[in-house]
N, C-alpha and C positions, 0 to 999 in steps of 0.2 A: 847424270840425269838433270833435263831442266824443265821447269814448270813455268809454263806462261800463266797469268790472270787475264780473263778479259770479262768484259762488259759492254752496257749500250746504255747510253742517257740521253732526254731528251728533257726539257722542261720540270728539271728534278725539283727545281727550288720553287718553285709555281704546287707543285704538287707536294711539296714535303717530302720526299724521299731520301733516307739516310743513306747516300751513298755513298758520304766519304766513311763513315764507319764501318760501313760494306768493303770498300776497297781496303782501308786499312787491317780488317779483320783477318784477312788472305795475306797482304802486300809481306808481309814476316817469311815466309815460305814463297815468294817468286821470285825468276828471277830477271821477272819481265811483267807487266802488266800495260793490258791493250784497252784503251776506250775509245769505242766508237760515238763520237757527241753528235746526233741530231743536230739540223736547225731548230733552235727553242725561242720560246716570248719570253724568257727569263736570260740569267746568266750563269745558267749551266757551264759553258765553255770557261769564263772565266774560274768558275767555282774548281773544278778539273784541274786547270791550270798550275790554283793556289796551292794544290798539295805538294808539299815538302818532299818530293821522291823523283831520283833521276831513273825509277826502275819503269816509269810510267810516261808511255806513249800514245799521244791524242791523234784519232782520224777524223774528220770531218767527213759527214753525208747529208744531203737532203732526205727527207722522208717522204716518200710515196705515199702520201696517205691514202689514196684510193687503192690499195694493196691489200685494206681490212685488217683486219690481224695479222697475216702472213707477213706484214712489215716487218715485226718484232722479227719473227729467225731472216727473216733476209738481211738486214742489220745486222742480226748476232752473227750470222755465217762471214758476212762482209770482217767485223772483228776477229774470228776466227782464223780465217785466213792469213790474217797477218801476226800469227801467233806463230812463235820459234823454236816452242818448246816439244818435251816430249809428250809432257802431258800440259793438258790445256783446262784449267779450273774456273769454270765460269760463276758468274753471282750477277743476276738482276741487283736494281739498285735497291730495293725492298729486300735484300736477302744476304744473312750474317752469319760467319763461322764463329763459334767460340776458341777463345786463343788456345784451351783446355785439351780440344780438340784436333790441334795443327799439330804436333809430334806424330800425333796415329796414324792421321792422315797419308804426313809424309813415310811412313813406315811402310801403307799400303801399297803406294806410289813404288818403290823402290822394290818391294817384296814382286809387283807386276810387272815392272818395268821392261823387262825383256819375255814375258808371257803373250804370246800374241793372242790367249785365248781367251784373255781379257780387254774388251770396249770400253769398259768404264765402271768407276766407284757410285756405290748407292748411298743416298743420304737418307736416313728417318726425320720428318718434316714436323715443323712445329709450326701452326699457322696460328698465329695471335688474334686475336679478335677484340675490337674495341676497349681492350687492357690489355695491358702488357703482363696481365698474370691469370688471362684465359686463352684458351684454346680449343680449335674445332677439331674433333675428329668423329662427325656426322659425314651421313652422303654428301657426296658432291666435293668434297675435298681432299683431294689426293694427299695418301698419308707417305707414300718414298717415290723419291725421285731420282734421276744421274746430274751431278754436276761436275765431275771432274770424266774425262773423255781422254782417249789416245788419240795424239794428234798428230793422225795418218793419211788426213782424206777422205777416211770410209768412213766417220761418222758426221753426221750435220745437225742442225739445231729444227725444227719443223714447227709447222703449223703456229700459236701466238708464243713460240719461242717456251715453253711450261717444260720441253723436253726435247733428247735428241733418240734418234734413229741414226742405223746403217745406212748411208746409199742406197746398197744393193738389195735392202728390202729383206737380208736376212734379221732374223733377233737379234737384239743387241746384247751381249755377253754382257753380263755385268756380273758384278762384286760387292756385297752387304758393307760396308763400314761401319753401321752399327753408331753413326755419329749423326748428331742432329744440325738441322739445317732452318736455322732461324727465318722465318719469314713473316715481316712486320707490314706488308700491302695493305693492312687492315686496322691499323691501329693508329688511324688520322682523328684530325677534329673534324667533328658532324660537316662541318660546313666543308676543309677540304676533298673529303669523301664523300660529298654528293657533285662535287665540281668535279673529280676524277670518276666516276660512272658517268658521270654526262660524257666528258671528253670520250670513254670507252664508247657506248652508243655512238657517239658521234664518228670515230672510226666502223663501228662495224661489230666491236667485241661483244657486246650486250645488248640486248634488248629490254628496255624500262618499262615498265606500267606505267599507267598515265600517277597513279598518285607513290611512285617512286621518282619521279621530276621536282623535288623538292629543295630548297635551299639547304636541309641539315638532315645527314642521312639519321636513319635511328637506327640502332645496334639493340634494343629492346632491352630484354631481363637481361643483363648478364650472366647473373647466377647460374641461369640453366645452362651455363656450360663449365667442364673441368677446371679446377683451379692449377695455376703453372706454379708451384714453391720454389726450384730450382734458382741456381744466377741467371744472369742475361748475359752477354759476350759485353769484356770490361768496355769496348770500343760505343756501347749504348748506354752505359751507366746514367749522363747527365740527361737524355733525352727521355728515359723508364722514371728519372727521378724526379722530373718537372712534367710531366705528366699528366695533367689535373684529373683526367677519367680515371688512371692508373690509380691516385693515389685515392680517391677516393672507393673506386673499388678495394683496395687492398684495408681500409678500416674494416669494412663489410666480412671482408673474408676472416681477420684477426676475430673480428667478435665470432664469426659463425663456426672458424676451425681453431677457437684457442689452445686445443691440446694434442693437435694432427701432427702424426709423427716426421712426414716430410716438411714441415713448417722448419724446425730445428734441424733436421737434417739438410737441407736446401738440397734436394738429391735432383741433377735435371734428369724428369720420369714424365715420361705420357705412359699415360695409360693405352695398352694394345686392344681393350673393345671399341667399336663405335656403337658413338653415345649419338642415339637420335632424339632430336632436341626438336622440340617444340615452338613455332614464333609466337 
């Protein structure tokens, strides 16, 4: 059995995005990993470049930006493509496996592997929000998603790339892993999170209010949302630990949960209601 990694970067370093700890996060478990680098304003390509790994192979594309969103999977498909494995595990660069989690994985991988009745492994989603020890799971934020696929053809990456589909327009078979899927898109500083919604609008992704055009986005109470106790994937540790929003959120939460059983326990748990939160 082989397992490719891929991905798509484009202006990581402009935008903050942890992608070498994205890739590293995976890189343990492939035995190939694909990045398709955009044309960027930064030095994305070199950054790609610098990683320590003969497992990782760089493609080069322009981006269509008049393609709106649809850019992202036409890029992820292009990376896809040149994926060799059986299974093919993708990760935006905002999105981290914990190392915790890679034995299972590859367990399920191999347990499937000659299952044709299986499309692809499901991940339970953890979406961070302005800390790295909150998280959303209100409307509007998809709580599981697929990121590891059978790579046969008959599945593709669609619409701003969030998920795949069949070709053929039947459901896509999938599989619970039961394993969470760190995703950090949201856990910038005010300033480069309002520079990343503009850039979105500016393709096509989002549409702003006039007084969401602002130099520093606002992330509001934090409070009102779940507290995350659990670890981070070891491959984030320096980034959750300089943090400045993070660590001053996490005084807040010491005083407010000083005898909360998952404090001491650091059990990684979301909570399965959705919590409708209030701006």
């Amino acid at each position: 059995m082989k397992i490719s990694g891929f991905t798509i970067a484009r202006n990581v370093i402009k935008y903050q995005y942890p992608i070498i700890a994205s890739i590293n996060s995976i890189l343990p478990v492939c035995d190939e990993f694909i990045v398709n680098v955009g044309d960027s304003e930064d030095d994305t390509l070199g950054l790609i470049k610098a990683i320590p790994s003969d497992k990782i192979r760089i493609i080069e594309n322009a981006w269509d930006l008049s393609m709106g969103k649809e850019v992202l999977s036409y890029q992820t498909n292009l990376a896809l493509k040149e994926c060799a494995g059986d299974w093919a595990f993708y990760l935006q660069s905002d999105e981290v496996i914990h190392e915790n989690d890679l034995s299972r994985l590859v367990r399920y991988m191999r347990k499937y592997h000659k299952d044709d009745n299986v499309d692809a492994l499901r991940f339970r989603w953890l979406h961070f929000y302005g800390s790295y020890y909150r998280y959303r799971v209100d409307r509007g934020w998809y709580q599981k998603q697929c990121r590891i696929i059978r790579n046969n053809g008959e599945v593709e990456s669609y619409q701003d790339a969030f998920a795949f589909h069949r070709c053929d327009g039947a459901p896509l078979k999938e599989v619970n892993t039961g394993c969470f899927l760190y995703h950090y898109g949201w856990v910038q500083p005010q300033d480069i999170m309002a520079q990343r919604r503009a850039n979105a609008e500016k393709i096509g992704f989002i549409s702003l209010q006039a007084d969401e055009r602002t130099d520093a986005y606002s992330y509001g109470d934090l409070s009102r949302f779940p507290v995350y106790f659990g670890s981070h994937p070891r491959v984030m540790r320096e980034i959750v630990e300089t943090h400045p929003l993070s660590q001053e959120d996490w005084v807040d939460i010491e005083n407010k949960f000083r005898w909360h059983p998952l404090k001491f326990l650091k059990l990684r748990f979301k909570t399965g209601k959705r919590v409708k939160q209030s701006l």
